[in-house]
N, CA, C and O of each residue as an XYZ file, in Angstrom:
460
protein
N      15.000     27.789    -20.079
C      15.483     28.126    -18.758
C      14.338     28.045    -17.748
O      14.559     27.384    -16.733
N      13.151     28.625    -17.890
C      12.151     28.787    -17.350
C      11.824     26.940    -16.516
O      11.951     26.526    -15.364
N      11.335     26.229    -17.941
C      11.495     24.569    -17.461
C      12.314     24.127    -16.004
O      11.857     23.638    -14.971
N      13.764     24.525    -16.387
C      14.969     23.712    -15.544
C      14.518     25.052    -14.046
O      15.143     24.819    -13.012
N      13.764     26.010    -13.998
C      13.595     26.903    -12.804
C      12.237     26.110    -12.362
O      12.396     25.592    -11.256
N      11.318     25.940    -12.761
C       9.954     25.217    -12.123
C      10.244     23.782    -11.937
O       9.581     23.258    -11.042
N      11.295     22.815    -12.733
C      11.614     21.620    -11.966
C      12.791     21.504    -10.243
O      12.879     20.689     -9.324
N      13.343     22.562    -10.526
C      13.967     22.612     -9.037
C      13.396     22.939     -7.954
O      13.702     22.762     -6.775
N      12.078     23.697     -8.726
C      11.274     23.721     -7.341
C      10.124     23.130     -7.062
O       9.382     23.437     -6.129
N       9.959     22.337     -7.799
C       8.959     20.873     -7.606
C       9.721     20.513     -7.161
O       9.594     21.146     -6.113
N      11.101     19.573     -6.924
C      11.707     18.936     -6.469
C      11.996     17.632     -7.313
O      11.662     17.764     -8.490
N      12.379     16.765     -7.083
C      12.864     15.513     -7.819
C      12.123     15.019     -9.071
O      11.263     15.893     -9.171
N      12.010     14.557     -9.623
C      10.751     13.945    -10.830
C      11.732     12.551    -10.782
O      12.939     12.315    -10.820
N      10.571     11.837    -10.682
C      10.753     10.250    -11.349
C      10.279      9.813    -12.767
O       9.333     10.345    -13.349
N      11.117      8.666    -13.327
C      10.409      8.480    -14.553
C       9.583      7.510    -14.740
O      10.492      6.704    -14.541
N       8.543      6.729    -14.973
C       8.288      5.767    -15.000
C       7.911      4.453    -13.696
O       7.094      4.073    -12.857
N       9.130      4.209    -14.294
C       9.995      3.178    -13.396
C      10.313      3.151    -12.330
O      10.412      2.141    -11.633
N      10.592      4.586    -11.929
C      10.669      5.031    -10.290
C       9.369      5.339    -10.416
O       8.887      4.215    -10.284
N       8.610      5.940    -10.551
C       7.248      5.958    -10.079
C       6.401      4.712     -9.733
O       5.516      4.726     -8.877
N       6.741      3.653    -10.459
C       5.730      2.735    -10.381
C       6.632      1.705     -8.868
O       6.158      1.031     -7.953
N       8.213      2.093     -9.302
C       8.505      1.364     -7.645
C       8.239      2.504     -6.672
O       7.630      1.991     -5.733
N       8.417      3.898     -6.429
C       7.441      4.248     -5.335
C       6.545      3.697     -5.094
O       6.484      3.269     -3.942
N       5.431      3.424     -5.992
C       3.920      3.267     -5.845
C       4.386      1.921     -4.899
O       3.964      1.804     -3.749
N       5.005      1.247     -5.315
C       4.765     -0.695     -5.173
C       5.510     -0.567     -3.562
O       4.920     -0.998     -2.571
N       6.490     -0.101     -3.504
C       7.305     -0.059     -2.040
C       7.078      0.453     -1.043
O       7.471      0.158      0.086
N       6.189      1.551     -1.503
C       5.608      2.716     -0.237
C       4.835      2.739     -0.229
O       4.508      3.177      0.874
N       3.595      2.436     -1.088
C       2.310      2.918     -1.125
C       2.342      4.217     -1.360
O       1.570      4.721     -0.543
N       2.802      5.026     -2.016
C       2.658      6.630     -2.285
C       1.447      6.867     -2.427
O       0.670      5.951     -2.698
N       0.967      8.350     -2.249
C       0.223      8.911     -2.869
C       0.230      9.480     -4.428
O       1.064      9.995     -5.173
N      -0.906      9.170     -4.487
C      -0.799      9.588     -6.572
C      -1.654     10.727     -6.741
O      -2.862     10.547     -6.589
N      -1.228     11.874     -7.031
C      -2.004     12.753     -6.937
C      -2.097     13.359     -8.666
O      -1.153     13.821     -9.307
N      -3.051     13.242     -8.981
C      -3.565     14.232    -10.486
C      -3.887     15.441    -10.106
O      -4.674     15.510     -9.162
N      -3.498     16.431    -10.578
C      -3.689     18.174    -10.632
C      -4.531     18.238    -11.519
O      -5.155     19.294    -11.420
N      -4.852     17.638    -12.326
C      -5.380     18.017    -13.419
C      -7.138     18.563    -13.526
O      -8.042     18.251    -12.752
N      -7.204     19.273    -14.495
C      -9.164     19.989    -14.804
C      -9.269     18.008    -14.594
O      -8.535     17.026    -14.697
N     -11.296     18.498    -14.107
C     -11.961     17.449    -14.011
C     -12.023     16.798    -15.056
O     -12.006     15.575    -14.912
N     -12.116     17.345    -16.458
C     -12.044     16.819    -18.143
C     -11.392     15.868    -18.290
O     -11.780     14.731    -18.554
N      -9.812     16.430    -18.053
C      -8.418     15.538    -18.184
C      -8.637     14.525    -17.320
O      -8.747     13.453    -17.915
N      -8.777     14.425    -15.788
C      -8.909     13.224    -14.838
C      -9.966     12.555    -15.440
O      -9.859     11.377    -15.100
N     -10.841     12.687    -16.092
C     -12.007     11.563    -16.458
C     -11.722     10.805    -17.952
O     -12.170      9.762    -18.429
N     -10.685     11.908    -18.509
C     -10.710     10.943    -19.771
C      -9.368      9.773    -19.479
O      -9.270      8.878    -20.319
N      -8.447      9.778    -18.420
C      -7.732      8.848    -18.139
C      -6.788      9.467    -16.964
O      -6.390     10.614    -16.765
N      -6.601      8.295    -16.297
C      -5.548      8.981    -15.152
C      -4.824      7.623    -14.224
O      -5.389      6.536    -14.099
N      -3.778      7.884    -13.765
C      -3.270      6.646    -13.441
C      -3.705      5.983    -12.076
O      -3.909      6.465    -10.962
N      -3.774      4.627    -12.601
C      -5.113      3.671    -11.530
C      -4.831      3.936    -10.084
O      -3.673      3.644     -9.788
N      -5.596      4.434     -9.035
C      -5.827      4.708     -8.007
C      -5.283      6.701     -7.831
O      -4.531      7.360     -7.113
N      -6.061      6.902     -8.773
C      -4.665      8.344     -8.563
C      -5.964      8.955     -7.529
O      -7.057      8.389     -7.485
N      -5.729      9.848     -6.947
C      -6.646     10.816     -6.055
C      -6.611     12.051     -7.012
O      -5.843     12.060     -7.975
N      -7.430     13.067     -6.744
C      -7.821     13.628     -7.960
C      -8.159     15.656     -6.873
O      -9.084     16.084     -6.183
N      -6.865     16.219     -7.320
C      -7.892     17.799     -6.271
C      -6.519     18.519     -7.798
O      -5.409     18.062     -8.072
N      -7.119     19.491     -8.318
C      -7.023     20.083     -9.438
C      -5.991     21.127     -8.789
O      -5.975     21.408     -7.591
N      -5.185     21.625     -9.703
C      -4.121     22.343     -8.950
C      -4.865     23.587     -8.693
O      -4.643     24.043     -7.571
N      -5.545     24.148     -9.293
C      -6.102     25.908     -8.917
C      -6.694     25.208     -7.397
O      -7.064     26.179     -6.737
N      -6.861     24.301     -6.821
C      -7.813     23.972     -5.017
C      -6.610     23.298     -4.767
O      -6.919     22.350     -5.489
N      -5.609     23.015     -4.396
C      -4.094     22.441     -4.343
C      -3.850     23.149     -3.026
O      -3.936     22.529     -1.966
N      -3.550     24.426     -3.073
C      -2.929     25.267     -1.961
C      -4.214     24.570     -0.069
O      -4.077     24.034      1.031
N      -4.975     24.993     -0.731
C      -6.404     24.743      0.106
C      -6.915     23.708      0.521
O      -7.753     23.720      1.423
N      -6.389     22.347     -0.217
C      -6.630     21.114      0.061
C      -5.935     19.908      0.725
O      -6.236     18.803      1.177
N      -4.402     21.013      0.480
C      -3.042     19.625      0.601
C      -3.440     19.002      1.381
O      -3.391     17.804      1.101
N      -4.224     19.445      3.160
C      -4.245     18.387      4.205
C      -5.071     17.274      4.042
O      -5.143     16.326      4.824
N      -5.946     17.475      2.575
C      -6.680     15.724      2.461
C      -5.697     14.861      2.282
O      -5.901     13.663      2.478
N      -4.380     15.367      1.849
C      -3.661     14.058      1.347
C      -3.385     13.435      2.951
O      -3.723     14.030      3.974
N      -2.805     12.316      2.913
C      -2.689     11.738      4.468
C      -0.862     11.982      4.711
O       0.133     11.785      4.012
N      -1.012     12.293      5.526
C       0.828     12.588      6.094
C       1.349     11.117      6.257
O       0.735     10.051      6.315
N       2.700     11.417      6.311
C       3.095     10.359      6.423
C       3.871      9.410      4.998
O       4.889      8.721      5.057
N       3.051      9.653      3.873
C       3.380      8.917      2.995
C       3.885     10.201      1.980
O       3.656     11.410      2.020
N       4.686      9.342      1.046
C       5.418     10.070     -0.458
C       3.751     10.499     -1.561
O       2.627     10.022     -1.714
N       4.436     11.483     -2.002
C       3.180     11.890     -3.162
C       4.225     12.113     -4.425
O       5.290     12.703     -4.605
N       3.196     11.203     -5.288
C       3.585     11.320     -6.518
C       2.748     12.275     -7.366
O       1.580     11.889     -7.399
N       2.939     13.285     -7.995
C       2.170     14.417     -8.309
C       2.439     14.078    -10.172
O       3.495     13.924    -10.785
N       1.158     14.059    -10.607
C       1.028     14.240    -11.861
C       0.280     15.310    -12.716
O      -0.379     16.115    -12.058
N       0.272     15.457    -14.089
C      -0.209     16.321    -15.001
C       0.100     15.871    -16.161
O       1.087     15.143    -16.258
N      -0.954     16.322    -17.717
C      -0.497     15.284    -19.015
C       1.584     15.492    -19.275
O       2.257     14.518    -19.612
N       2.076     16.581    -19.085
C       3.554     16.456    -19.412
C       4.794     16.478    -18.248
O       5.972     16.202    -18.478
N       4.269     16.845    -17.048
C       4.767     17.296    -15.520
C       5.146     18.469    -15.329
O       5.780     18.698    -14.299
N       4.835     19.676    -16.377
C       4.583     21.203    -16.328
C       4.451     21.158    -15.413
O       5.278     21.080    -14.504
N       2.256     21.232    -15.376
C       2.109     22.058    -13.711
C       2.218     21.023    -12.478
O       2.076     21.287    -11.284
N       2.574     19.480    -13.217
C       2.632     19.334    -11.615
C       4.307     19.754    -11.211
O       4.386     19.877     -9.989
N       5.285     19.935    -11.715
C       6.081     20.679    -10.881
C       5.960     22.006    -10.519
O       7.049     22.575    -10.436
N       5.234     22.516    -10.337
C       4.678     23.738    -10.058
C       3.797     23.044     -8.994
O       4.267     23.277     -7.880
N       2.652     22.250     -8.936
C       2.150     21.146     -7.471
C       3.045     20.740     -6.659
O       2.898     20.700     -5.437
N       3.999     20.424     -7.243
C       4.954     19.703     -6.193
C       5.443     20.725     -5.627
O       5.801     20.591     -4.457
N       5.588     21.947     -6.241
C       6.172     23.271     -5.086
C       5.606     23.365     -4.562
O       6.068     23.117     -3.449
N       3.990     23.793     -4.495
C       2.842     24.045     -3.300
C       3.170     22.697     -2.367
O       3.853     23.096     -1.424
N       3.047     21.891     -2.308
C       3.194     20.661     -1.614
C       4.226     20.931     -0.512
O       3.832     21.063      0.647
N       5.897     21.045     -0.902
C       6.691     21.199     -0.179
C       6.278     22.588      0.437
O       5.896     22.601      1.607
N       6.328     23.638     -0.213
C       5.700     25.124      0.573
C       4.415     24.639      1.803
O       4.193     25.405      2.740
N       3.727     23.470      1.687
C       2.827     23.248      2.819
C       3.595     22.386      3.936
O       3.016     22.402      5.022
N       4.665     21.710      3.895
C       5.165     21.207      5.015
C       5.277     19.602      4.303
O       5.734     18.770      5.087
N       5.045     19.266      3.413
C       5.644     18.257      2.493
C       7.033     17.687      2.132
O       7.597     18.271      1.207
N       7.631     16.731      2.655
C       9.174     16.376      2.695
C       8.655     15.904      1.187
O       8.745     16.553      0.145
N       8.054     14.508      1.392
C       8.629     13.669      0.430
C       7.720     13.776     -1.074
O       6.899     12.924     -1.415
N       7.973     14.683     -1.661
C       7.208     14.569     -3.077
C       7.864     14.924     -4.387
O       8.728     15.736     -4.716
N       7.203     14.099     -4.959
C       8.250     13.408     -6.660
C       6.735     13.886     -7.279
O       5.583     13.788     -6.859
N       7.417     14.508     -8.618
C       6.793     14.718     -9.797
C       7.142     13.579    -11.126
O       8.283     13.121    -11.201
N       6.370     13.282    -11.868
C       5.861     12.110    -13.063
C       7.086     13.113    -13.953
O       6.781     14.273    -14.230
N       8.168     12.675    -14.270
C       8.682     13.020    -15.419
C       7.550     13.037    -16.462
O       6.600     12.312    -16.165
N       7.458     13.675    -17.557
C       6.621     13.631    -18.541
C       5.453     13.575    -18.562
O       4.869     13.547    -19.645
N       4.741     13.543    -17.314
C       3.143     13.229    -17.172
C       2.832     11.772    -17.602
O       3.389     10.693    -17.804
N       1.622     12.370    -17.623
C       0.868     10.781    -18.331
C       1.048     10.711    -19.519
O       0.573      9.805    -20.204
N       1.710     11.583    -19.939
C       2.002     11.231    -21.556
C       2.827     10.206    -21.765
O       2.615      9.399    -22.670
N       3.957     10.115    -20.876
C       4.962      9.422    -20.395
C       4.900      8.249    -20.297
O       5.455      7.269    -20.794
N       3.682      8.583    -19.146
C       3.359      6.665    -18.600
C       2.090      5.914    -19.633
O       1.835      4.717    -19.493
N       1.413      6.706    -20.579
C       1.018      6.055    -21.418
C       1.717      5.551    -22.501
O       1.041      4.741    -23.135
N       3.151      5.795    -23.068
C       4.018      5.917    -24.001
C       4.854      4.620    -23.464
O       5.233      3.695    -24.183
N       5.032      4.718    -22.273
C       5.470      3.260    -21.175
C       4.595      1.786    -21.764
O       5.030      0.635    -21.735
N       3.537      2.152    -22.175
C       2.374      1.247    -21.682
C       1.789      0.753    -20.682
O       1.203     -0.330    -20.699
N       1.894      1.532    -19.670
C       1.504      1.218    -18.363
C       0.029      1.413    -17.975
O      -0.289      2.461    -18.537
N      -1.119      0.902    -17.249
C      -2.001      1.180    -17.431
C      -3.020      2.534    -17.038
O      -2.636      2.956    -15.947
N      -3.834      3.110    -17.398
C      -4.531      4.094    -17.003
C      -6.064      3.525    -16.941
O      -6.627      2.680    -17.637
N      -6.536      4.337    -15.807
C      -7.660      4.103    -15.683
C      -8.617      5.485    -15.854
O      -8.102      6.586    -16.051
N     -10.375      5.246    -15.733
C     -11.148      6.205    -16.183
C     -11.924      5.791    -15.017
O     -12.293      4.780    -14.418
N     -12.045      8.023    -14.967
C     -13.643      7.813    -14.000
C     -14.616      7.208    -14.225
O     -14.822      6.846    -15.384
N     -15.453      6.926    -13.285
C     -16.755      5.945    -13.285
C     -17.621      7.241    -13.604
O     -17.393      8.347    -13.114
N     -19.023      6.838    -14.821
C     -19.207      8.260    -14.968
C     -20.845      8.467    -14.119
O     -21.359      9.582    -14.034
């Protein structure tokens, strides 16, 4: 129960497939929540990177205007990101069904920090 209460208030989740046509049609934003650990050992190519505990405090780096795609390894906490997001004045934001677990299971590509 808990699950189906933190995805209604992230808001929508895409799977895949919708994520990667956000990315291609809009230019979304790709946002990783994730510890610095997790973002360096892989994260999806061009993602922007502010960890959810600095989330509340940071949203205005993202640029207005555009969709954010919010990720995490399963899309736990980023639907829990995607609530802070809309709670900041955020219309348009989609959470990664499944995380990157997801989109690695896709075969889609991931990329790594430069170290």
């Amino acid at each position: 129960v808990w699950h189906a209460v933190q995805r209604r208030a992230g808001g929508p989740e895409l799977d895949t497939l919708g994520a990667t046509r956000l990315k291609n049609d809009t230019g979304a934003v790709i946002l990783d929540i994730r510890e610095q650990a997790e973002h360096a050992a892989g994260h999806l190519p061009n993602a922007r990177h502010i960890p959810l505990a600095q989330l509340a405090e940071r949203a205005g780096e993202l640029p207005a205007g555009k969709p954010v795609l919010v990720f995490c390894n399963t899309g736990a906490r980023s639907a829990n990101a995607a609530g802070i997001l809309r709670k900041a004045g955020r219309e348009q934001v989609f959470n990664l069904a499944g995380g990157i677990q997801a989109w690695r299971q896709a075969g889609l590509p991931v990329a790594r920090s430069q170290a």
